[in-house]
C-alpha positions as CSV (number, residue, x, y, z in Angstrom):
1,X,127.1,78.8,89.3
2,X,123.6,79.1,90.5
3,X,123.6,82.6,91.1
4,X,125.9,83.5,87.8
5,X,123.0,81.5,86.2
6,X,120.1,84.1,87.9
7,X,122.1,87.4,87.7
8,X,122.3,86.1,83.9
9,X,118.8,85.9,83.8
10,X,118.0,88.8,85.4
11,X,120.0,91.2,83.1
12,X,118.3,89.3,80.4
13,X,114.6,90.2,82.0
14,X,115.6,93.9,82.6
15,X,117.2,94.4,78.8
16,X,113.4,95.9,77.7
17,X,113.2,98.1,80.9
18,X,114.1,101.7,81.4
19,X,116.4,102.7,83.9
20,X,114.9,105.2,85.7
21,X,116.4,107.6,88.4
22,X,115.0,108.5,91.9
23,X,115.8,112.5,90.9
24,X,112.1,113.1,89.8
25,X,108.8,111.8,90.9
26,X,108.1,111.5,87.1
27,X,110.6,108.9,86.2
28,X,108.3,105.4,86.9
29,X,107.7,102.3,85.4
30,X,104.1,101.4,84.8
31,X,103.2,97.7,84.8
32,X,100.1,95.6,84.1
33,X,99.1,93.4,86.8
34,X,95.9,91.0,86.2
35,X,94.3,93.7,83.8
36,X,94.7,96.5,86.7
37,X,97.5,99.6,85.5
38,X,99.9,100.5,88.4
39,X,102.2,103.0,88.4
40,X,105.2,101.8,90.4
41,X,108.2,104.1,91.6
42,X,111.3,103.5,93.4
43,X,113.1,106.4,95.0
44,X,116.1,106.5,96.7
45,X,117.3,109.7,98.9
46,X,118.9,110.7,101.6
47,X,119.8,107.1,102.6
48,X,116.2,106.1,102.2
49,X,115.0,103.7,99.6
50,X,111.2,104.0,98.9
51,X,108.9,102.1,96.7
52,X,105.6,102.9,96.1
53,X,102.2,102.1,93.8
54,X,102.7,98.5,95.3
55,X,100.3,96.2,98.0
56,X,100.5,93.3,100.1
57,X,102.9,91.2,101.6
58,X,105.8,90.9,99.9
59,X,110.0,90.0,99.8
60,X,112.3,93.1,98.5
61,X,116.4,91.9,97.7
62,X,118.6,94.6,96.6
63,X,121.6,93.9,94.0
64,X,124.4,95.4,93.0
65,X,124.4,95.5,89.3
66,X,127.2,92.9,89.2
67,X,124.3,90.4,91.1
68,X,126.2,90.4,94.7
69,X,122.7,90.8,97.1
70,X,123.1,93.7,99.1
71,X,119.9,93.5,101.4
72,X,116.9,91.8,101.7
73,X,113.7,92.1,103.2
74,X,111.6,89.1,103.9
75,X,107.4,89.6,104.1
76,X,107.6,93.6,104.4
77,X,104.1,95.5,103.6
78,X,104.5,96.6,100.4
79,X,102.1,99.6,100.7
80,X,104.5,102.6,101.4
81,X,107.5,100.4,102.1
82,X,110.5,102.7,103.4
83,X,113.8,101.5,105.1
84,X,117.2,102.9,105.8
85,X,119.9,101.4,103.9
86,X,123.4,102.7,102.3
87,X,123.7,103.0,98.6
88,X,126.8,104.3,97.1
89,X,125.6,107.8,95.0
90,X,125.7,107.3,91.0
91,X,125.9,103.3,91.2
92,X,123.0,101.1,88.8
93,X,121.2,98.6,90.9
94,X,118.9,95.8,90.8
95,X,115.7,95.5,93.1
96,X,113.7,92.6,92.7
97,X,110.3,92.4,94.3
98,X,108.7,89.1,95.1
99,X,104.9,88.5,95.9
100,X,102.6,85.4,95.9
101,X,101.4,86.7,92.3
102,X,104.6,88.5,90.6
103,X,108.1,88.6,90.4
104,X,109.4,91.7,88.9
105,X,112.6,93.1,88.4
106,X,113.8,97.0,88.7
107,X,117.1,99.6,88.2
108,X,117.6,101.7,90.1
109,X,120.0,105.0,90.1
110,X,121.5,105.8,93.2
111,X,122.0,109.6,94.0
């Protein structure tokens, strides 16, 4: 029930979002933070998910778009962050990012 009730949730938060795919450099989200614009991208190739346009200390979970968590990664440097992981090619999903200050919510596209 409790995670039903999040997954909920979270497709309710990402309805206004664009899905964006890692194909091109050019597809980002920009969000305000505190007055400050960032750009933020999330890239997935080659087996390797990247995020980047993001600081500090931070915890990265990975969703499938159905809300089962896939991975997680638990006070990571957000500056450059870069890991290994499998994601199956053309699948939707959810990456949430967790700092002291923000919680936001992202698609990604696998290719």
């Amino acid at each position: 029930m409790k995670h039903s009730i999040f997954f909920l949730l979270l497709i309710l938060s990402l309805a206004s979002q664009n899905a964006f795919s890692n194909s091109s450099p050019l597809n980002s989200n920009s969000l305000s933070f505190d007055s400050e614009q960032e750009t933020v991208k999330l890239f997935y190739r080659n087996g390797t998910f990247q995020i980047q346009g993001l600081t500090g200390i931070g915890t990265i979970q990975i969703y499938t778009i159905i809300g089962n968590e896939i991975e997680r990664y638990n006070s990571e440097s957000l500056e450059d962050f870069k890991k290994s992981i499998r994601l199956e090619s053309g699948n939707m999903y959810i990456v949430r990012v967790e700092t002291k200050s923000i919680v936001k919510t992202y698609k990604l596209i696998a290719n």
